[in-house]
C-alpha positions as CSV (number, residue, x, y, z in Angstrom):
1,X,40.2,138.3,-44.5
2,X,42.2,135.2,-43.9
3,X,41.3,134.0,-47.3
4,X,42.7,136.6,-49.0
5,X,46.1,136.5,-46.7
6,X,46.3,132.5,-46.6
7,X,44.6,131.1,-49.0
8,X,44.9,133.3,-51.9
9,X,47.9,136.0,-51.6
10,X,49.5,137.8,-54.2
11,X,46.9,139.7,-56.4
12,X,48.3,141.6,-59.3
13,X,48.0,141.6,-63.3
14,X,52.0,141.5,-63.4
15,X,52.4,137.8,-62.4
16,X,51.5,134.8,-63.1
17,X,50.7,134.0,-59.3
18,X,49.1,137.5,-58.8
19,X,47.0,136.8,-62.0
20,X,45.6,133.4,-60.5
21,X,45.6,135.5,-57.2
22,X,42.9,138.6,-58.9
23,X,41.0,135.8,-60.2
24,X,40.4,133.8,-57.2
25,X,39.4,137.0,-55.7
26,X,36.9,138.0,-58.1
27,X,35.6,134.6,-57.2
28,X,35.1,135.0,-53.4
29,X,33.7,138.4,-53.6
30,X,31.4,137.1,-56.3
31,X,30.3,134.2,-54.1
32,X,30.2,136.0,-50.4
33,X,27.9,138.7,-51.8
34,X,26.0,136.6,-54.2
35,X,22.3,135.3,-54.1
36,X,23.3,132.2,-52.5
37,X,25.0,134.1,-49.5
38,X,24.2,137.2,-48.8
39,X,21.4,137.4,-51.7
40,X,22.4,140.3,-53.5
41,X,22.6,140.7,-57.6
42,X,26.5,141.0,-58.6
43,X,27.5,142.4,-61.4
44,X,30.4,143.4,-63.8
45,X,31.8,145.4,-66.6
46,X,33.3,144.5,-69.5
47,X,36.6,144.4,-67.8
48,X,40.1,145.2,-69.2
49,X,42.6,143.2,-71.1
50,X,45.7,142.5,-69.5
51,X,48.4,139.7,-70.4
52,X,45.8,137.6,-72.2
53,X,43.1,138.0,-69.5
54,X,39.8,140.0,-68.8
55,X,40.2,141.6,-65.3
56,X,36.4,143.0,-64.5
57,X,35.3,145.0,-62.0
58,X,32.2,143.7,-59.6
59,X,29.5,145.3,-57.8
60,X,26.5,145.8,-55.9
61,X,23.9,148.0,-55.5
62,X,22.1,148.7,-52.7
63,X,19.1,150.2,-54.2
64,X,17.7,154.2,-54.1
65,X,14.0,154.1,-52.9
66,X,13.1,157.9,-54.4
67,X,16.4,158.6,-56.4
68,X,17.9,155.5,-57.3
69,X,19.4,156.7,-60.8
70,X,21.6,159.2,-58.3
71,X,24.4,156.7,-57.5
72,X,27.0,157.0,-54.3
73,X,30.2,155.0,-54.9
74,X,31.7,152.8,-52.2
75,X,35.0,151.3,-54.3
76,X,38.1,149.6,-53.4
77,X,40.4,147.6,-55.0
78,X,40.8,143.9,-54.1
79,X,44.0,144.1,-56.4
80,X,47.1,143.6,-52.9
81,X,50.2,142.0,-52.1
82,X,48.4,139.3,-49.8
83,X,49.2,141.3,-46.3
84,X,47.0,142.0,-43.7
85,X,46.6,145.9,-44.7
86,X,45.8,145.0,-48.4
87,X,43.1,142.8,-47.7
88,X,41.8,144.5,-44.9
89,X,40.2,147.1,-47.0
90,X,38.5,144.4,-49.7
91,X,36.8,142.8,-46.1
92,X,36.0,146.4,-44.7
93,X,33.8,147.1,-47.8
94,X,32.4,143.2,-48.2
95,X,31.3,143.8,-44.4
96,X,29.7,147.2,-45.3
97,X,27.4,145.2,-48.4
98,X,26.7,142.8,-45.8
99,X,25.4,145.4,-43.0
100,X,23.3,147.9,-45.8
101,X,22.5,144.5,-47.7
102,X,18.6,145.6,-46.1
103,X,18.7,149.2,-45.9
104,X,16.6,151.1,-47.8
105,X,18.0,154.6,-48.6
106,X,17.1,157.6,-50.8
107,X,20.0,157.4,-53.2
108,X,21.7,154.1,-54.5
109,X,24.7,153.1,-52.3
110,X,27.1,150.9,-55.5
111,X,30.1,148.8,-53.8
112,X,32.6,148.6,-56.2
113,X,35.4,146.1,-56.3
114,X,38.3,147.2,-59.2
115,X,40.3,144.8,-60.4
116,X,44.0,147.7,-60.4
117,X,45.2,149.6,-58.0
118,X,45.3,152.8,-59.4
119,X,45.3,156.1,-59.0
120,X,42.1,157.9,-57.4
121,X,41.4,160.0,-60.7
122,X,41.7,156.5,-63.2
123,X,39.7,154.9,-60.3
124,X,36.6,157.7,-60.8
125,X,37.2,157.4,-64.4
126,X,36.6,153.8,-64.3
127,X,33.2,153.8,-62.6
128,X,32.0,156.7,-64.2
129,X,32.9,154.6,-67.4
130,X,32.2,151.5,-67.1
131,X,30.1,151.2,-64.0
132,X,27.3,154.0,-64.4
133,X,24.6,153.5,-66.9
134,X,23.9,156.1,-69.1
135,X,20.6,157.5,-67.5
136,X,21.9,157.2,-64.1
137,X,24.5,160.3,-62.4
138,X,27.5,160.0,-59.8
139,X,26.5,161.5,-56.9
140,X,30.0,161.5,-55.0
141,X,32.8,158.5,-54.9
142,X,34.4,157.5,-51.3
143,X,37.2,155.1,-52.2
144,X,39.2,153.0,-49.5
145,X,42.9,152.3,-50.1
146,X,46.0,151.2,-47.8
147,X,48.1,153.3,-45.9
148,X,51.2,153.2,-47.4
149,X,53.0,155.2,-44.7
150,X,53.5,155.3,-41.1
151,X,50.1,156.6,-39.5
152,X,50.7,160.3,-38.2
153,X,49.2,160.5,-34.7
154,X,46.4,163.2,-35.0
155,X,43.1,163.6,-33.6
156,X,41.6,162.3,-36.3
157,X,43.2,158.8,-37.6
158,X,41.5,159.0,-41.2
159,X,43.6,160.6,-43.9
160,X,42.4,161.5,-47.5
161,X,45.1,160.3,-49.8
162,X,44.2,162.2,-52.8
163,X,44.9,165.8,-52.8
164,X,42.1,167.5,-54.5
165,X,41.4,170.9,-52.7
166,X,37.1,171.1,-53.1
167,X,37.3,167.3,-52.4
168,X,38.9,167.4,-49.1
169,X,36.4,170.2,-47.9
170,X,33.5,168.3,-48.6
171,X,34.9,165.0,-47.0
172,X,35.9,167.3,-44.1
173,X,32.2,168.4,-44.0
174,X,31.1,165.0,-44.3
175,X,32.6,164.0,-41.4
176,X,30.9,166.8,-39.3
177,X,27.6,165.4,-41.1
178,X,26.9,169.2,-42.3
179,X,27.4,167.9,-46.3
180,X,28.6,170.5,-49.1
181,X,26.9,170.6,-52.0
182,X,29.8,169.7,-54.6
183,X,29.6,168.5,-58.1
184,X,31.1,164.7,-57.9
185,X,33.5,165.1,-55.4
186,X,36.2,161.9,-55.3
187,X,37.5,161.0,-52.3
188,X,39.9,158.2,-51.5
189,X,40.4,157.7,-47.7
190,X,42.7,155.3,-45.5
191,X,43.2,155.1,-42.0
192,X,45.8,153.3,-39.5
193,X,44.1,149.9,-39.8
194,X,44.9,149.8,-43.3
195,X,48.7,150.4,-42.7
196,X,51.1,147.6,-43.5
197,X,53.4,148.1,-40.4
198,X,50.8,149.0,-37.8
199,X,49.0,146.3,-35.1
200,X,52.2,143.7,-35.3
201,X,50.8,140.9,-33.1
202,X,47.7,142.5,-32.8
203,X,45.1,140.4,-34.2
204,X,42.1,141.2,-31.9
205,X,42.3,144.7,-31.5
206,X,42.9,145.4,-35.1
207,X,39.5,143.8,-35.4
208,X,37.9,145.6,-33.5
209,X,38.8,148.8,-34.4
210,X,38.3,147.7,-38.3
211,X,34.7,146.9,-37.1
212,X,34.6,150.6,-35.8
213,X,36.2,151.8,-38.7
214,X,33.5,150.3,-40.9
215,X,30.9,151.5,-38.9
216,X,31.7,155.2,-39.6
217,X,32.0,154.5,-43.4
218,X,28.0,153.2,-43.6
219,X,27.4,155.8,-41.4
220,X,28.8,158.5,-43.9
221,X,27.5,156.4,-47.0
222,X,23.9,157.1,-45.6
223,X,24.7,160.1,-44.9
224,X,25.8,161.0,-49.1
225,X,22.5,158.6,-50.0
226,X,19.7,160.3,-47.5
């Protein structure tokens, strides 16, 4: 994470900075999960024209060993401002490749990085679009963003940030691991470690819940790709 804070910053199509910043990015997250770290195959789409540059998406698949063509999206977009909150998410779903990098499940689990922030329904688009083959089908897509307000103090800490009424039943049914059998359901989720103004001075124990945090994500993934 302290790459993306320190070393890199600002990564956005609508500067010059934040251009150099989405590239550098694409870089890192290209080299982490690559076959000379963690060995997986990266790939990317065509990508999308912006200001004179290609801005692609990348991904990884952890491969379906009985229905691989059914595909469960993990996205998020390593698009930020360079805070803490922002590039939290991008290193929640690099650690979650690294931890199913040798899991074997039914479906195929993709991790998507997106190269905008944008809204959850141009974010499905997008992968239905340009990362799904044509002979393969989109099972369900969990996307990660940051909290951009104060985190309510409920029971549970996860909120669902799209409002979509048969998608927030079957992530509510998710979560109590009794799954609803719903066509494509897209669901875009963000919890208090992803808030900009949470865990001031906090270093430690925001990592430790993020590892906790992350843990329930591959949990639910397997639980979409059994």
């Amino acid at each position: 994470m302290r790459k993306f804070t320190v070393l890199i910053g600002l990564r956005t199509s609508e500067t010059e900075v934040g251009r150099i910043g989405l590239r550098q990015a694409a870089v890192t997250i290209e080299s982490r999960l690559g076959p000379k770290n963690l060995g997986l195959i990266v790939r990317k789409d065509s990508g999308e024209a912006a200001y004179g540059l290609l801005f692609k998406s990348l991904w990884v698949d952890i491969r379906g060993q009985e229905r691989a063509k059914e595909v469960v999206f993990m996205a998020v977009s390593y698009a930020g401002e360079g805070e803490v909150a922002d590039s939290n998410t991008v290193a929640t779903v690099m650690m979650l490749a690294s931890s199913l990098a040798n899991e074997k499940p039914s479906r195929t689990i993709r991790i998507v990085f997106l190269p905008f922030d944008r809204s959850p329904a141009d974010q499905k688009s997008w992968l239905r679009e340009r990362c799904l083959s044509d002979d393969e089908s989109c099972v369900a897509v969990i996307g990660l963003k940051t909290m951009q307000q104060a985190p309510q103090i409920s029971a549970d800490s996860w909120q669902m940030v799209n409002t979509d009424s048969k998608a927030k039943l079957w992530w509510e049914s998710l979560k109590k691991g009794d799954l609803l059998d719903t066509d494509m359901p897209n669901v875009w989720i963000t919890h208090p470690v992803y808030a900009t103004d949470a865990w001031q001075d906090k270093k430690n124990e925001r990592l430790n819940a993020t590892i906790g945090v992350t843990q329930e994500i591959r949990g639910w993934l397997y639980t979409v790709a059994r």
